[in-house]
BAKEMAR-986008 format. One line per 2 residues: number of its first residue (from 1); for each residue x negated, y negated, z negated of N, C-alpha, C, O. Coordinates in nm, 3 decimals. Each point is the difference from the previous one (the first is absolute). Layout:
% residues N
NUM> X Y Z X Y Z X Y Z X Y Z; ...
***
This chain:
% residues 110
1> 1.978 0.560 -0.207 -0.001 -0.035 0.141 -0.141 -0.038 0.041 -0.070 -0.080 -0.063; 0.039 0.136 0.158 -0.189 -0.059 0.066 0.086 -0.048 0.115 0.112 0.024 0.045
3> -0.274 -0.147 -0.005 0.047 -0.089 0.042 -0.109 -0.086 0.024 -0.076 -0.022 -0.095; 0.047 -0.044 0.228 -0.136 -0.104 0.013 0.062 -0.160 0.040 0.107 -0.024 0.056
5> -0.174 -0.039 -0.088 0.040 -0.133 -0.003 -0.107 -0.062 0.092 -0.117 0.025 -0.027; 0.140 -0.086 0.112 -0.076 -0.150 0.078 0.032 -0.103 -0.033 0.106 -0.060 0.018
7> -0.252 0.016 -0.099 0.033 -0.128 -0.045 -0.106 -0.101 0.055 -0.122 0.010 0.012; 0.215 -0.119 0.021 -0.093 -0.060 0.133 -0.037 -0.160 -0.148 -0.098 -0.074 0.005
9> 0.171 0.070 -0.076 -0.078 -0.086 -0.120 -0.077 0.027 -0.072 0.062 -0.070 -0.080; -0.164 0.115 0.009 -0.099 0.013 -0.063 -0.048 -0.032 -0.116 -0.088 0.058 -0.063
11> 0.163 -0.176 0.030 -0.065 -0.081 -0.100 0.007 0.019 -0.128 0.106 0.060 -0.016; -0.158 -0.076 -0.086 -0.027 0.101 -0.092 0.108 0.022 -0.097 0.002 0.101 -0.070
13> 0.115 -0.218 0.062 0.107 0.051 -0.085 0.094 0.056 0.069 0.092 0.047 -0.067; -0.085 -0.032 0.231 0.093 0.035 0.062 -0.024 0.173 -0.029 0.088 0.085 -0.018
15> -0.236 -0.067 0.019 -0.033 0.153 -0.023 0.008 0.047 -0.107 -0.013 0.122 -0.015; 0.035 -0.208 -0.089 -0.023 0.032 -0.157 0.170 0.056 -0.017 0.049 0.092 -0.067
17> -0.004 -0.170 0.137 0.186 0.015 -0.021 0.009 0.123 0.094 0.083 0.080 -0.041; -0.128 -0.053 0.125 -0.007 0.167 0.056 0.000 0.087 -0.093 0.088 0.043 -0.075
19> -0.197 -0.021 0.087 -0.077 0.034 -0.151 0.140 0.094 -0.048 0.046 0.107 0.039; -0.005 -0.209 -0.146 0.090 0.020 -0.099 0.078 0.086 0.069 0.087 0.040 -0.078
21> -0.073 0.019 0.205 0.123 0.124 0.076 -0.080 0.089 0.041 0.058 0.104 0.034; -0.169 -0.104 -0.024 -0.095 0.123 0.052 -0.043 0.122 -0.144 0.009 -0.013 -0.122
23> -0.039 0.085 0.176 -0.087 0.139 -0.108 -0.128 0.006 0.065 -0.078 0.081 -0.051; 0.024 -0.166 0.180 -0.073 0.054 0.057 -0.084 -0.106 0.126 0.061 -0.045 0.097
25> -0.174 0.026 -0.118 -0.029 -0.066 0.093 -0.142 0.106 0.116 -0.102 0.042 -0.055; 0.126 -0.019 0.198 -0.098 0.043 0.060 -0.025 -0.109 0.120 0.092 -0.066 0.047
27> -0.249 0.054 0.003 -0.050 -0.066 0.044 -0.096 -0.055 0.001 -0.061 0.029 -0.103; -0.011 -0.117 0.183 -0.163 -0.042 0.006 -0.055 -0.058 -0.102 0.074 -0.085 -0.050
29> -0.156 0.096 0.008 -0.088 -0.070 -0.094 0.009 -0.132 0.017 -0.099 -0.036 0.065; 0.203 -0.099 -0.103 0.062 -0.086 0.034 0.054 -0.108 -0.140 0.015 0.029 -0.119
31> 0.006 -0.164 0.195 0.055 -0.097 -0.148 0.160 0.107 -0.042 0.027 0.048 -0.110; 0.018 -0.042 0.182 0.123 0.045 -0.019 -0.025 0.127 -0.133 0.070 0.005 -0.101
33> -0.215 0.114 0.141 0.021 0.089 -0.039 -0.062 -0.017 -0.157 0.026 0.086 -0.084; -0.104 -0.198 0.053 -0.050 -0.045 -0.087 0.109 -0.075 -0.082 -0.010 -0.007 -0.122
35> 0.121 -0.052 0.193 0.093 -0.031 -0.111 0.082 0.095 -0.051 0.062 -0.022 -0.104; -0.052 0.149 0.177 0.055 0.076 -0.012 -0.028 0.063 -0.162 0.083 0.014 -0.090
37> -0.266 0.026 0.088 0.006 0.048 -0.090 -0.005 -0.086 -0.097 -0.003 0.070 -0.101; -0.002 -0.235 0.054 0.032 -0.092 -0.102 0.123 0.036 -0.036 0.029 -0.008 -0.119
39> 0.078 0.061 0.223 0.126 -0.018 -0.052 -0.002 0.171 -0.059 0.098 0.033 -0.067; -0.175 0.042 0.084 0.018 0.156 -0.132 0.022 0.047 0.159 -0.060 0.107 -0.008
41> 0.097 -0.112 0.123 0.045 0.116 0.066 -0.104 0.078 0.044 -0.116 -0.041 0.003; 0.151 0.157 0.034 -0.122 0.120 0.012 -0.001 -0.037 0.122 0.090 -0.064 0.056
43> -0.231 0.118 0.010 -0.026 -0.057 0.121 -0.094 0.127 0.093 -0.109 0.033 -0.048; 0.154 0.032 0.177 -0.076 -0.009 0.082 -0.095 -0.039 0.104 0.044 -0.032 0.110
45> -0.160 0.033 -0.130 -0.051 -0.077 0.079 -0.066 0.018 0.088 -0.098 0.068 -0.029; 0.107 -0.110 0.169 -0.100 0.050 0.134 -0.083 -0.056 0.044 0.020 -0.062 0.104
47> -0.159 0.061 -0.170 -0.088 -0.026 -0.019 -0.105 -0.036 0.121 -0.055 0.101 0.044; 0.012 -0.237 0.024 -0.051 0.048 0.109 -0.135 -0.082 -0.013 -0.059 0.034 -0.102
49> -0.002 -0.124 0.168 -0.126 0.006 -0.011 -0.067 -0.083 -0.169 0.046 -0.108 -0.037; -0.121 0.158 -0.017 -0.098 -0.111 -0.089 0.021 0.129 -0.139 0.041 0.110 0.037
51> -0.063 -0.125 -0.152 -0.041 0.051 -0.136 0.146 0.034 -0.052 0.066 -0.104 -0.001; 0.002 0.205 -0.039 0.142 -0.010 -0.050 -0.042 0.044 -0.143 0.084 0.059 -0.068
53> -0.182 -0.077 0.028 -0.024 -0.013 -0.127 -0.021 -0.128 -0.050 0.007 -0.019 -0.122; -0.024 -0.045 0.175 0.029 -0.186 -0.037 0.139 -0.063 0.031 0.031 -0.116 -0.026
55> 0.019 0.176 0.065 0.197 -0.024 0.023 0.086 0.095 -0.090 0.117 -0.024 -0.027; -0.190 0.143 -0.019 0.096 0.067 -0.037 -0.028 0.083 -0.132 -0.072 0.098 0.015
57> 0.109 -0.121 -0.117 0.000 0.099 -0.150 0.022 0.132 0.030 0.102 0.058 0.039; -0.225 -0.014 -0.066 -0.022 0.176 0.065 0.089 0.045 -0.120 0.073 0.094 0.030
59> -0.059 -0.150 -0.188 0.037 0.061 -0.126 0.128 0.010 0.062 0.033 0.112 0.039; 0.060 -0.225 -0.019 0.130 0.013 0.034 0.107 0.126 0.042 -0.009 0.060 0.107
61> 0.132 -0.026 -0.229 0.041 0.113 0.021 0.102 -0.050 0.120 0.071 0.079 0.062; -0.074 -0.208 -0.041 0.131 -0.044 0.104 -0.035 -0.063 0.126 0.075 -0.078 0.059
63> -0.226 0.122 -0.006 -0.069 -0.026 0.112 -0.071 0.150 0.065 -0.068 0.090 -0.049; 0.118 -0.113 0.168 -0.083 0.073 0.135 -0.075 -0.023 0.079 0.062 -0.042 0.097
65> -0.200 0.046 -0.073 -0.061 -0.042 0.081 0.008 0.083 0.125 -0.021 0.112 -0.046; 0.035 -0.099 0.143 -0.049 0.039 0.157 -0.065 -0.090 0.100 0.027 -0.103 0.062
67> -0.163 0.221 -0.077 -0.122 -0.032 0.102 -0.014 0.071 0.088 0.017 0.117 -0.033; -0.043 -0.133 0.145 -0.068 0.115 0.078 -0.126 0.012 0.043 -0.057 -0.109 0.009
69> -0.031 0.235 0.034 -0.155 -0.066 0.001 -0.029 -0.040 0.087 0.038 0.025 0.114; -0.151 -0.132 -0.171 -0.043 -0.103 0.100 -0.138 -0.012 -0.010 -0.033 0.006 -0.119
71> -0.088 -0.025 0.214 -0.091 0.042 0.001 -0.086 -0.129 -0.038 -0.116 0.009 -0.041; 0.188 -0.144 0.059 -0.084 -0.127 -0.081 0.047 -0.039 -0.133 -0.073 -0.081 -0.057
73> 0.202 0.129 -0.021 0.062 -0.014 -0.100 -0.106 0.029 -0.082 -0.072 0.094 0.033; 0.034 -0.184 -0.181 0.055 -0.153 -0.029 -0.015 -0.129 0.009 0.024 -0.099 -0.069
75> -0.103 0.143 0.248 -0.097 -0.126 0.032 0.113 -0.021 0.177 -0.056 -0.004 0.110; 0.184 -0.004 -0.125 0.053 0.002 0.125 0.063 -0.182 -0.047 0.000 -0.061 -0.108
77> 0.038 0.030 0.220 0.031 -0.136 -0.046 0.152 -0.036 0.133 0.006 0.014 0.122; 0.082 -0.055 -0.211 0.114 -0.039 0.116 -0.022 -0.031 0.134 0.028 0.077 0.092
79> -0.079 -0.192 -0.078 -0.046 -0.013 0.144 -0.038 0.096 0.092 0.038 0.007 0.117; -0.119 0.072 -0.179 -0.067 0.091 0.080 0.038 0.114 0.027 -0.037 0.074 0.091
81> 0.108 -0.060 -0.166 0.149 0.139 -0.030 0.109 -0.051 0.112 0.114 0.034 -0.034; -0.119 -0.115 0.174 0.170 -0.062 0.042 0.035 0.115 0.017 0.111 0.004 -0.053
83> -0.143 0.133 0.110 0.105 0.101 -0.006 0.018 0.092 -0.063 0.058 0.106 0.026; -0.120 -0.150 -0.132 0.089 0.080 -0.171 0.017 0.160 0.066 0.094 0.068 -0.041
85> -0.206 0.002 0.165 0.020 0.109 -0.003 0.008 0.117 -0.127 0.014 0.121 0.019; -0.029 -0.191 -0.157 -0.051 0.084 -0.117 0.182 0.008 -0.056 0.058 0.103 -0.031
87> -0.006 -0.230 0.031 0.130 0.042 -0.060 0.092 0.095 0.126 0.108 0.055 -0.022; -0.163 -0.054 0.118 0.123 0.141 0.136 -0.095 0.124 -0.061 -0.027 0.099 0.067
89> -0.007 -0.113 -0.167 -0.098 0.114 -0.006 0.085 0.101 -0.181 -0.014 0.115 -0.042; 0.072 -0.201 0.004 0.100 0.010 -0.100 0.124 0.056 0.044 0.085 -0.074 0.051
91> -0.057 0.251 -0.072 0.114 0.034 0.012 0.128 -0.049 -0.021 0.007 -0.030 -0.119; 0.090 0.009 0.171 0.142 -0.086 -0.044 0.061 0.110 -0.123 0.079 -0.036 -0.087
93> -0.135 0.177 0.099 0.032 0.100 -0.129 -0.050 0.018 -0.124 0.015 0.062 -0.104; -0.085 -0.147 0.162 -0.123 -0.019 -0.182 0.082 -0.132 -0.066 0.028 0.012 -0.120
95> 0.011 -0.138 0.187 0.095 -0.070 -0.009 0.101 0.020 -0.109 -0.003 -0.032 -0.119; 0.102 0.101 0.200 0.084 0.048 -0.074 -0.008 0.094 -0.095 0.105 0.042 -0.047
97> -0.209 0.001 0.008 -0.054 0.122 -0.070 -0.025 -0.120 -0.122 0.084 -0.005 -0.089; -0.175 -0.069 0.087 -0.019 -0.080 -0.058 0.108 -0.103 -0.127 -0.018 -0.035 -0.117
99> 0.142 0.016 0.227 0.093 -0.086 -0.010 0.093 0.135 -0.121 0.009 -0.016 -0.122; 0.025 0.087 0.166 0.065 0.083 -0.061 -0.039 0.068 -0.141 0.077 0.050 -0.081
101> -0.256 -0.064 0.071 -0.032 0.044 -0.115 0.008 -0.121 -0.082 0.013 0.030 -0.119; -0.015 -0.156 0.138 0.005 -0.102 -0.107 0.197 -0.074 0.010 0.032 -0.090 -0.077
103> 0.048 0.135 0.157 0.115 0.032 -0.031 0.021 0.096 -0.110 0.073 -0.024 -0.097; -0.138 0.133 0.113 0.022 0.126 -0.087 -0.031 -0.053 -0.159 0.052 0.054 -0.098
105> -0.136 -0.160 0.090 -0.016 -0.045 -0.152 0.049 -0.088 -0.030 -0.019 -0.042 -0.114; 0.091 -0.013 0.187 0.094 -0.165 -0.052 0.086 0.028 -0.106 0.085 0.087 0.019
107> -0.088 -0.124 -0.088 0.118 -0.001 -0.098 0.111 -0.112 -0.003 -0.016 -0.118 0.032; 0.111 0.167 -0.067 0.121 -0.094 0.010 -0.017 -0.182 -0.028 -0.079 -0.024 -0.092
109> 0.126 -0.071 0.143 -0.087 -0.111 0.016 0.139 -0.014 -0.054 0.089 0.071 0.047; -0.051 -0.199 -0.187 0.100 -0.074 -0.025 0.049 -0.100 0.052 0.101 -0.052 -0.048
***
């Protein structure tokens, strides 16, 4: 069954106990998405302003990075990014393109 969840608690065991029902986490470069991968889950990630090589294990067979180009990247800084025109710049098909190839390697979780 797929399926998205809003979760308006956050806190880190409330997400850790998620966790444990998901195959799959997609979303921003975030605490959430960082516990995500402590807890083993594979992770997409939509990458928006600053270095995603300091957030993210390029080795990782159970991580995705998505960037799109950006013409001050790796010298862009949140603030200065408020309208994250670089992540509307990220197909919603690369997304799921993404999501589906690290579905495609999950193996059965006990």
């Amino acid at each position: 069954m797929l399926g998205a969840s809003l979760l308006t608690d956050a806190r880190v065991p409330t997400l850790a106990a998620l966790y444990r029902q998901v195959a799959l986490y997609v979303g921003p470069d975030s605490g959430p998405k960082h516990v995500a991968v402590a807890c083993g889950i594979p992770t997409v990630t939509i990458f928006g302003p600053g270095r995603p090589s300091s957030w993210n294990d390029p080795q990782s067979s159970k991580s995705i990075v998505l960037t799109a180009p950006c013409d001050v990247r790796p010298n862009c800084i949140e603030s200065d990014c408020a309208r994250r025109e670089c992540l509307r710049k990220i197909p919603p098909a690369d997304v799921i393109s993404a999501a589906l190839r690290l579905l495609g390697k999950q193996q059965a979780r006990p």
